[in-house]
C-alpha positions, 0 to 999 in steps of 0.5 A: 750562498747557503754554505757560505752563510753556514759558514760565517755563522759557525766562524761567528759562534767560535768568535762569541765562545772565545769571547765568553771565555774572555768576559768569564776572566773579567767577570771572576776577576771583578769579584775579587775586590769584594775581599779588600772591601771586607778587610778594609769595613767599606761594605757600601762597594760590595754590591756593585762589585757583587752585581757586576760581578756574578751578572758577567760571569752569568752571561758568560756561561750561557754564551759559552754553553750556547756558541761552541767553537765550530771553526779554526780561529783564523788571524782575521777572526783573532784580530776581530776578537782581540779588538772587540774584547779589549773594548768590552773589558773596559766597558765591563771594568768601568761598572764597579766605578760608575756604580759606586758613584766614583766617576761618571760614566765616560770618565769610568770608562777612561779609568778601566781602559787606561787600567787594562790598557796599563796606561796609568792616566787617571781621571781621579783628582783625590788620591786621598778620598779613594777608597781601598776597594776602588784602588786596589780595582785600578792596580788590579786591572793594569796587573791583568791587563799586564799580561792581557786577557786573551793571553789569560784565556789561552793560560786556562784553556784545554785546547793547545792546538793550531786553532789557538796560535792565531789568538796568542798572536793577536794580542801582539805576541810573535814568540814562544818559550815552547812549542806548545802555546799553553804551555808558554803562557804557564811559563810567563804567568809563573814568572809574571806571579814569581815577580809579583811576590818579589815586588811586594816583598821588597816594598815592604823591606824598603818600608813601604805599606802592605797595601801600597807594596801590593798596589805599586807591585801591581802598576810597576811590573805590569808598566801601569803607573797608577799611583795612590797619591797626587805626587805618584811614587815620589810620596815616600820619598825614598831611594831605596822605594825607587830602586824596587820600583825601577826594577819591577818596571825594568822586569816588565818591560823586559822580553818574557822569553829572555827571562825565561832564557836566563834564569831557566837556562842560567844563560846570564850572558844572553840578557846583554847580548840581546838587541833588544837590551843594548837598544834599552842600556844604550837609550837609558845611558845616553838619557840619563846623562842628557836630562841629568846634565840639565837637571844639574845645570839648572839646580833643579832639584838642588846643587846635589848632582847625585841627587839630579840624576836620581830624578833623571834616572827614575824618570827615564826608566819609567819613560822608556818601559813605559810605566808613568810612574812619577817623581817629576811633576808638570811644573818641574817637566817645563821649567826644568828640563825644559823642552829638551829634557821632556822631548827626551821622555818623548821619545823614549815613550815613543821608542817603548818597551820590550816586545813580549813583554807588559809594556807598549810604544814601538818596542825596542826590536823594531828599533834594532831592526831599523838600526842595523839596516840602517847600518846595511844600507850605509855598508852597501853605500860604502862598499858597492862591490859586495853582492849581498849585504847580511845583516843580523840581530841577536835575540837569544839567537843570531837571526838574519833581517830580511826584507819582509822584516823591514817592510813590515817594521817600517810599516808599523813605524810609519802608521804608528806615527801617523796615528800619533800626529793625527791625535797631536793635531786634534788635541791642538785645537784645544791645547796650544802647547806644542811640546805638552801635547806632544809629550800627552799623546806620546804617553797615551799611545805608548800606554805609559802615563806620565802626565804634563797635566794637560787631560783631568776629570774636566777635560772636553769629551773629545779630549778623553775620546781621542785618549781613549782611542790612543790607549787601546790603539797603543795596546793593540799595537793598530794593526787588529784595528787597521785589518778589521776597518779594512775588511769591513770598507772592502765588504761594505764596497763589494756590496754596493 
C-alpha cells in the first residue's frame, strides 16, 4: 500500500510540475497586453493585467520549484493535464476581463474559454466601446490557443525524451515532422510565426489598419473568428481583405506537417495529393456552388452573380476551417440561404479542419478515412471473390486503413455526434428553432463561431454552461475528458 501511495504521489507532482509549466505561459503571456494599453494611454487596464499577471507567474515557479517530475508521463496522466489545464487557462484568462470591470464573471469566463478554445463566440455586445487593450486580449488568447498551451510548454521545455510524447499527444496530435518532438513544435511554432508576419503584412496591403491586421491575423490563422466590429470582417467591406482572410484561414486549418512538406521540401504536388485536401477542395467546390446557387436565385445579395458567390465563398471557407468570421449575418442566414443553405454550413462545421492543424470539428482525415471504407465495403460487395480488399489513403504517403483506424474513427464519429445532439436537446428547451440550434451547437463544438444570434450577454446560465462544455469538449477532441470520467467512475466503484 505504501508504495502504491509513493507511487501516485510522485505521478501527482510530475503532473503539478508540467502543470506549472503551463500556468507559467499563461502568466507571461497575460503581461503582454500591458504594452498595448501604454500605446494606446488606457492606463486604467494596466493594474489587473499587472496583478494577474505577476501573481500567476509567481504561483507557477513555486509549483515548479516544489513538485519536480518524479515519473514518466504516461497518456492517462497527459490526458488528466491536458483537461484540467485547458480549464485553468480559461479561469486564469478570464481575470483581466472580470476585473477591469469588462464582463461578469461567467461571462468572462465564456470570452477566455471561447479565445483559447479559438471559438470566436463572444459575449461582448459593443464592438465599438471595447477598448484596444481588451481586444488585443481576445486575439491574443485564440492566436495562443491556435497552437495550444501544451504544444507552447513542449516548444520551451529542455526535455525531449519518451516522457514528453504522451503530452504532444494529448493535445490532439498524432504526427511528427521529426522524430524529435521538441524539434516538431520548433518547426510549427516557425511557420505558425512565418504566417503570422504575412498575415499582418498583406492586411495592411489590402488597406487594412495596423491594429486590425494584427488582430484579424490573429483570429484567422489561428481559426478564432473574434472580430472588432458587430458586422465581423464585413465591416471593410472589401474583397481583397477577403482574400487575405481566406487565405489565413485556409493556412490554419491546414495540416502543419504538409506545410512543412511542401514548402521545406518543395513537394508542391503533395498538397493535392493529400486526402486531407481533396476532402477540403471537394466540400468547399460542392458548397460554394449550392449556397451560391441559392444565394443567386434569391437576389440575396443583389442580381450580381459574382458578387453572391463572393458571400458563399467566404462563408463556407470560414465554415469549413472552422474560423467564424463573418460576411453573412442572422437575418441573411434565415432568409436567404434558408435552411439548406445553413444546413450546408452545418455540416461543414461539423466536418471541421484539418488534423494538426488550428482548427476543430471532426477533421477531414476521418472523413477520408470513412470514405474509402466506405468504398472498401461497396468493392467487397461487389466483388466477393476477392480475398482482401486494400484500402489506402495518401497523407504525404500512401498509408494503408486498418481496421483499428476505422473502429477508432468511427468511434470518434459517433461519441462526437452523441455529445453534439445531447447539447441540441438541452438548448431546445430554451430555443424552439430547430435549424438555429443546430447550426449554434455545430459552431460551438467545432470551435468555430459563426453566430445565428441565438446566445449574448443575456442568455440563461445553462445556455452559456452547455456553450462552454461544447468549446472545450470540441477543443479536446472528448476523449481526454471521456478517459478521465471513465478512470474516476471505475476507482470511485472498486471503492465501494
Amino acid at each position: 500500500m505504501t508504495v502504491i501511495s509513493k507511487s501516485h504521489i510522485n505521478q501527482f507532482e510530475t503532473v503539478l510540475h508540467y502543470f506549472a509549466d503551463a500556468s507559467l505561459v499563461i502568466g507571461i503571456t497575460i503581461l503582454i497586453p500591458i504594452i498595448i494599453a501604454l500605446i494606446y494611454n488606457e492606463t486604467r487596464y494596466i493594474i489587473p493585467f499587472l496583478a494577474v499577471g505577476i501573481s500567476i507567474i509567481i504561483f507557477s515557479i513555486i509549483l515548479r520549484h516544489v513538485c519536480k517530475p518524479k515519473s514518466k508521463m504516461t497518456i492517462k496522466l497527459s490526458m488528466f493535464l491536458v483537461m484540467f489545464v485547458w480549464l485553468y487557462i480559461a479561469l486564469m484568462g478570464c481575470l483581466p476581463y472580470y476585473f477591469s470591470g469588462e464582463l461578469s464573471f461567467l461571462n468572462s469566463y465564456f470570452e477566455a474559454m471561447s479565445g483559447f478554445t479559438t471559438t470566436g463566440f463572444t459575449m461582448f455586445n459593443d464592438f465599438y466601446t471595447i477598448p484596444y487593450t481588451i481586444n488585443f486580449w481576445r486575439g491574443l488568447t485564440q492566436w495562443l490557443g491556435g497552437l495550444g498551451i501544451i504544444f507552447m510548454v513542449l516548444t520551451f521545455l529542455k526535455s525531449d525524451g519518451n516522457d514528453v510524447i504522451p503530452l504532444y499527444n494529448a493535445e490532439g496530435r498524432d504526427e511528427r515532422i521529426f522524430p524529435s518532438i521538441r524539434h516538431t513544435t520548433k518547426v510549427m511554432l516557425y511557420l505558425y510565426l512565418g504566417f503570422t508576419v504575412l498575415g499582418v503584412l498583406l492586411f495592411v496591403l489590402a488597406r487594412m489598419p495596423i491594429f486590425d491586421s494584427i488582430f484579424y491575423t490573429f483570429t484567422a490563422l489561428s481559426g478564432g473568428g473574434f472580430a472588432t466590429s458587430v458586422i465581423s470582417i464585413y465591416e471593410y467591406n472589401s474583397f481583397p481583405i477577403e482574400l487575405v482572410a481566406m487565405l489565413l484561414m485556409i493556412l490554419g486549418a491546414t495540416n502543419f506537417n504538409l506545410h512543412y512538406v511542401v514548402f521545406k521540401k518543395h513537394k508542391w504536388k503533395e498538397y493535392f495529393r493529400d486526402t486531407e485536401t481533396k476532402v477540403f477542395l471537394s466540400c468547399v467546390i460542392v458548397s460554394v456552388l449550392l449556397i451560391g446557387t441559392v444565394l443567386s436565385v434569391h437576389h440575396v445579395y443583389g442580381s450580381n452573380v459574382l458578387h453572391n458567390f463572393r458571400f458563399a465563398l467566404f462563408q463556407v471557407i470560414s465554415a469549413i476551417t472552422t474560423t467564424g468570421l463573418q460576411t453573412s449575418f442572422p437575418k441573411e442566414l434565415h432568409n436567404g440561404y434558408n435552411a439548406f443553405g445553413t444546413l450546408i454550413l452545418t455540416v461543414l462545421m461539423i466536418i471541421g479542419a484539418g488534423t494538426g492543424s488550428t482548427g476543430g470539428g471532426i477533421k477531414w482525415q476521418r472523413i477520408g478515412i470513412m470514405g474509402h471504407s466506405i468504398q472498401n465495403e461497396v468493392i467487397s460487395l461487389l466483388e466477393p471473390s476477392r480475398a482482401v480488399v486494400v484500402s489506402k489513403f495518401h497523407h504525404m504517403k500512401d498509408v494503408i486503413i486498418t481496421n483499428k483506424a476505422v473502429k477508432y474513427t468511427l468511434s470518434f464519429i459517433t461519441l462526437y455526434l452523441i455529445v453534439f445532439f445531447i447539447s441540441v436537446m438541452i438548448l431546445l428547451v430554451f430555443y424552439n428553432d430547430l435549424s438555429a440550434v443546430l447550426f449554434e451547437v455545430a459552431s460551438a463544438m467545432g470551435n468555430v463561431g459563426l453566430s445565428d444570434g441565438l446566445v449574448n450577454a443575456s442568455s440563461p446560465v445553462i445556455v452559456k454552461l452547455v456553450y462552454i462544455a461544447d468549446f472545450w469538449l470540441g477543443r479536446l477532441e472528448i476523449w481526454p475528458v471521456l478517459i478521465v470520467i471513465y478512470t474516476i467512475f471505475r476507482k470511485t466503484k472498486k471503492r465501494i
